[in-house]
C-alpha positions as CSV (number, residue, x, y, z in Angstrom):
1,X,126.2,100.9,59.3
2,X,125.2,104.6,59.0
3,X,127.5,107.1,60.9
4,X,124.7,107.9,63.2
5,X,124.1,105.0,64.4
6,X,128.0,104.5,64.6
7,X,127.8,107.1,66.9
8,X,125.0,106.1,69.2
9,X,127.1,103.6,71.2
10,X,129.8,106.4,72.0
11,X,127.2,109.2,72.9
12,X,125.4,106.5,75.3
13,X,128.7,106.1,76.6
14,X,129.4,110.1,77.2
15,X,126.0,110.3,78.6
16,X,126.6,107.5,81.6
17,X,129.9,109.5,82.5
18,X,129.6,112.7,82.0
19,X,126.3,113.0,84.6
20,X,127.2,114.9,87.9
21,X,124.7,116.9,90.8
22,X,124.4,120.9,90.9
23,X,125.1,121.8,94.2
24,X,121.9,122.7,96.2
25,X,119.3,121.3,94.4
26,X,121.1,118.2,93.7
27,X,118.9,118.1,90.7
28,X,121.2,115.6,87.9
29,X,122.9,117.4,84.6
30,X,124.5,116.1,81.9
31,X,127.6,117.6,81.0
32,X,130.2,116.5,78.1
33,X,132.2,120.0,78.5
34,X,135.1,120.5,80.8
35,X,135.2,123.4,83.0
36,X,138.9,124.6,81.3
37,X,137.3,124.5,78.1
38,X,134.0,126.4,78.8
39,X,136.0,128.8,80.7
40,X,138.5,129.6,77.9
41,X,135.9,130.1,75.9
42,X,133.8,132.1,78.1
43,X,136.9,134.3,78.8
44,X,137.8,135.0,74.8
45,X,133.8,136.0,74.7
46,X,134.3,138.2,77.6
47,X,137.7,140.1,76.3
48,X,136.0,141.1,72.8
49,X,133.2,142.3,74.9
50,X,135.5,144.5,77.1
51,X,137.5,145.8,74.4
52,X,134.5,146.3,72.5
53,X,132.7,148.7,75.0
54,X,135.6,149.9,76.6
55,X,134.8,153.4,77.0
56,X,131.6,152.2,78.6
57,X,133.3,149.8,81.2
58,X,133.6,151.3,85.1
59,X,132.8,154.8,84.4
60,X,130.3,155.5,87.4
61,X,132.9,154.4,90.4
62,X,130.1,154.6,93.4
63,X,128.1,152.1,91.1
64,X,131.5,150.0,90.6
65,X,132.0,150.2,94.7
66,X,128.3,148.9,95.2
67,X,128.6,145.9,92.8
68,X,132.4,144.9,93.6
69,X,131.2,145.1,97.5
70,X,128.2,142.8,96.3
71,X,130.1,140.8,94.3
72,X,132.7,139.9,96.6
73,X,130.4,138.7,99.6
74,X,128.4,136.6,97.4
75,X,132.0,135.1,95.8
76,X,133.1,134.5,99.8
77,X,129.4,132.7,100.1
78,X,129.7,130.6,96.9
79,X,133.4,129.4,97.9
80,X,132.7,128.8,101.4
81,X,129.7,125.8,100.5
82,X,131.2,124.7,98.2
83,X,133.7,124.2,100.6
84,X,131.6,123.1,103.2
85,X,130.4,120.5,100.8
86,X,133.8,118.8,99.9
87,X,133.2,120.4,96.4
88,X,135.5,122.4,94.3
89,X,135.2,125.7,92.0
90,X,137.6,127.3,90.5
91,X,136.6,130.9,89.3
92,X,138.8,134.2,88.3
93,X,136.4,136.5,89.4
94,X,136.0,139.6,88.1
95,X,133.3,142.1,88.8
96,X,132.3,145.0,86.4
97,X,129.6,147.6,85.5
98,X,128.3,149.0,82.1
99,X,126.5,151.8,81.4
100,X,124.3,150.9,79.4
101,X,120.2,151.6,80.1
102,X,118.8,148.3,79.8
103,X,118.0,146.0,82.8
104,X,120.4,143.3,82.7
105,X,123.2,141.6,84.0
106,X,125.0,138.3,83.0
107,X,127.9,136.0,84.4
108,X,130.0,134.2,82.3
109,X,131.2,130.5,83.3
110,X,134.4,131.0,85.4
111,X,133.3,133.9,87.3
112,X,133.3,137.5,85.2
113,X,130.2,139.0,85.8
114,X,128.7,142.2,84.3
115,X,126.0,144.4,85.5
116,X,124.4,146.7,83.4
117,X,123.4,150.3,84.9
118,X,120.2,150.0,83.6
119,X,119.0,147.7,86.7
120,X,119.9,149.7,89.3
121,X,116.5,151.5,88.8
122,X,115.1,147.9,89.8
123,X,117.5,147.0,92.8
124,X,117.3,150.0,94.3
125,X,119.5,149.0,96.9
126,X,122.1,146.9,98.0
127,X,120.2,143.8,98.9
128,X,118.0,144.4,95.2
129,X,121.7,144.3,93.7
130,X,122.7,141.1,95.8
131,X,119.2,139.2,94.1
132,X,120.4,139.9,90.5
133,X,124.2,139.0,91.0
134,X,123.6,135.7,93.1
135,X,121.0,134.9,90.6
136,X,124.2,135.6,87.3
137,X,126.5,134.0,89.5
138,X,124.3,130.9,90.3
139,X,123.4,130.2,86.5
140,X,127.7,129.9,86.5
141,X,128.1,128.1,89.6
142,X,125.6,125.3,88.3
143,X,127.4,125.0,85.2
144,X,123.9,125.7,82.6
145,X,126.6,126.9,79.7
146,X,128.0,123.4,79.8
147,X,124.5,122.0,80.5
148,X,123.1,123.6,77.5
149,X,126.2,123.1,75.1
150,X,125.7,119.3,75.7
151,X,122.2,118.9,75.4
152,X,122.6,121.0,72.0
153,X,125.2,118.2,71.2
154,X,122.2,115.3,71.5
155,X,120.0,117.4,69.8
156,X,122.2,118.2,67.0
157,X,123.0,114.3,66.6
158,X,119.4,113.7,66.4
159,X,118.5,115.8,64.2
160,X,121.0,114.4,61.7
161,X,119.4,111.2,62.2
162,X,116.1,112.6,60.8
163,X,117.7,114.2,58.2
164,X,119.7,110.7,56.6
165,X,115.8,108.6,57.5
166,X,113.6,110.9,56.8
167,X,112.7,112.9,53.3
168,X,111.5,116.3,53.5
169,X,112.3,120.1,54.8
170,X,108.8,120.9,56.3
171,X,109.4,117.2,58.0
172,X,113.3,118.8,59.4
173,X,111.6,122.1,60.1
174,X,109.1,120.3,62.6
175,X,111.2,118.8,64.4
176,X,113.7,122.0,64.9
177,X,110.9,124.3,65.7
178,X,109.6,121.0,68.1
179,X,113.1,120.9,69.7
180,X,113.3,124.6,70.4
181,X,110.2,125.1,72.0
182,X,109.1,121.8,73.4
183,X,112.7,121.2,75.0
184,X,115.6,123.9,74.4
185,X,113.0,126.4,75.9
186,X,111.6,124.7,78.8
187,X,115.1,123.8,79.8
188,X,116.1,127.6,80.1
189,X,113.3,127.9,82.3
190,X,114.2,125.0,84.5
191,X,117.7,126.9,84.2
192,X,116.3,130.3,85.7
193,X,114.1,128.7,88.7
194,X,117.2,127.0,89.1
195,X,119.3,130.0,89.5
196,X,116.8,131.5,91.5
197,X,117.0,128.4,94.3
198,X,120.5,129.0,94.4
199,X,120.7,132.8,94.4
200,X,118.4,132.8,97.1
201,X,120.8,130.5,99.4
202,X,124.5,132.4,97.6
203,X,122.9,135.5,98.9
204,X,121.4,134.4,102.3
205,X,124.9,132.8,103.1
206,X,126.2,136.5,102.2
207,X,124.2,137.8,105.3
208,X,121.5,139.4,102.9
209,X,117.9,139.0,103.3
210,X,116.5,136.6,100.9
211,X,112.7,138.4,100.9
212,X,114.3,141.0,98.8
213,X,114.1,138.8,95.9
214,X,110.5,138.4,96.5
215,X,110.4,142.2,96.6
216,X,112.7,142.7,93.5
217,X,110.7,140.5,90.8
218,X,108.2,142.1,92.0
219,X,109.2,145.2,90.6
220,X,110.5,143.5,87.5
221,X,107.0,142.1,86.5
222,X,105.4,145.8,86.6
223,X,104.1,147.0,83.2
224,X,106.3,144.1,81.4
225,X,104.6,142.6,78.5
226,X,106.5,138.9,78.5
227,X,105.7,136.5,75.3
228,X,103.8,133.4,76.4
229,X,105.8,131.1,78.5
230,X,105.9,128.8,76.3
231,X,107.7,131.3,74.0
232,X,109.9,132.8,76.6
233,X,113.2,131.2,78.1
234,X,111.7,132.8,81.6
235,X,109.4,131.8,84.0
236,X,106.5,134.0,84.1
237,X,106.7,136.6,86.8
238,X,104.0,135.3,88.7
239,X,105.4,131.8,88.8
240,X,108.3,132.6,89.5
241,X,107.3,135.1,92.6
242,X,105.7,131.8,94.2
243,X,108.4,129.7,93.2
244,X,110.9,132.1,95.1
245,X,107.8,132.4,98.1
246,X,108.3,128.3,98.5
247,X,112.2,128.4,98.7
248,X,112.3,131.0,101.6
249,X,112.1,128.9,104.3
250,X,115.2,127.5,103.2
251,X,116.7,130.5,102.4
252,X,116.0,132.5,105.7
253,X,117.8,129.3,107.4
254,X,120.5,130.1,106.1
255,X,120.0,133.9,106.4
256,X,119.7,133.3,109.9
257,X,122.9,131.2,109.9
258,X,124.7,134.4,108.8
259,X,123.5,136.6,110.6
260,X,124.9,134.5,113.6
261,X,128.0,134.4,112.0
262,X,128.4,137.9,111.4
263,X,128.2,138.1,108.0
264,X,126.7,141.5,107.5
């Protein structure tokens, strides 16, 4: 019996376990990675990038003030459902800002989250800022590292399958070129509506409005030139502008919610 197929039984196994429900959309994941070990990783990753842009790190403090006030609302939101829900999260937060001109931001699993001063041209404001960090901070909450470093796990095991049946490079070239856009691909993009679902409900609970999202991607998709979707690990802006446009009844419940409670 080959070693793959020795395998199979145990990865079948994994896969009946290790399935659990992202809060909010209650959409199922698979995930073989423990939080402790994802976020060790992540937080090695995130050291070497401190240390490595150091003298770039917290330099503009009414830039660092905006995103720690951010930051810290939408951490409160975040903790309090999942308290609500009888879930757990464990996170060392951290909140930080690099200047550095392109338009991004990330969060790494675990809760250190880094905003690039090139957005705030986008944000423009507080509420813009509160759209792209409950966005990073959702992709953590849901757990899409872990999400992704399992799935890469099947594919990886398939793929050595092919390889011991199956003669041929072009034939292995197929199927990794198949795999990357016909699956690794789309799932980023089910990743990023994802995020966007949950952002929009992280940052209504935070008492901010959730139409500035609309608003913000908005500005986002003006004079971009995107690769096909079917290239891209986005949604295309237009999509995703009515994607956000179908979740805001949901969101402004909340946002109402908060607003009773004073979360402003």
């Amino acid at each position: 019996m080959s070693k793959f197929y020795k395998a199979v039984p145990i990865v079948l196994i994994s896969f009946l376990i290790a399935c659990s429900t992202v809060p909010i959309s209650n959409r199922e994941r698979l995930n073989f990675v423990s939080d402790a070990k994802i976020n060790s990783v992540a937080d090695q990753e995130y050291q070497q990038f401190i240390k490595e842009n150091r003298s770039d790190i917290n330099q503009n403090q009414q830039q660092l003030k905006l995103v720690r006030r951010v930051g810290f609302r939408i951490r409160d939101a975040v903790e309090r459902y999942f308290i609500q829900n009888n879930q757990s999260i464990s996170f060392d937060w951290e909140f930080n800002v690099i200047q550095n001109s392109q338009a991004n931001a990330w969060a790494m699993p675990g809760g250190k989250v880094m905003v690039y001063s090139g957005i705030f041209d986008k944000t423009r404001n507080e509420e813009g800022l509160a759209v792209v960090v409950a966005h990073e901070i959702a992709h953590a909450a849901a757990k899409h590292g872990a999400e992704r470093m399992s799935q890469q796990t099947l594919l990886n095991l398939g793929g050595y399958a092919l390889s011991q049946s199956v003669a041929g490079e072009n034939f292995m070239k197929a199927f990794s070129i198949g795999s990357h856009y016909g699956i690794m691909l789309p799932y980023s993009r089910k990743h990023e509506y994802e995020a966007d679902h949950l952002g929009l409900i992280f940052m209504s609970m935070a008492g901010y409005d959730p139409a500035a999202a609309v608003d913000f991607w908005q500005r986002m998709s003006e004079n971009s030139a995107a690769a096909p979707e079917f290239m891209s690990t986005h949604p295309c802006d237009k999509k995703r502008i009515q994607a956000l446009k179908e979740r805001m009844p949901e969101a402004k419940r909340y946002y109402r919610e908060s607003i009773k409670s004073g979360r402003q």
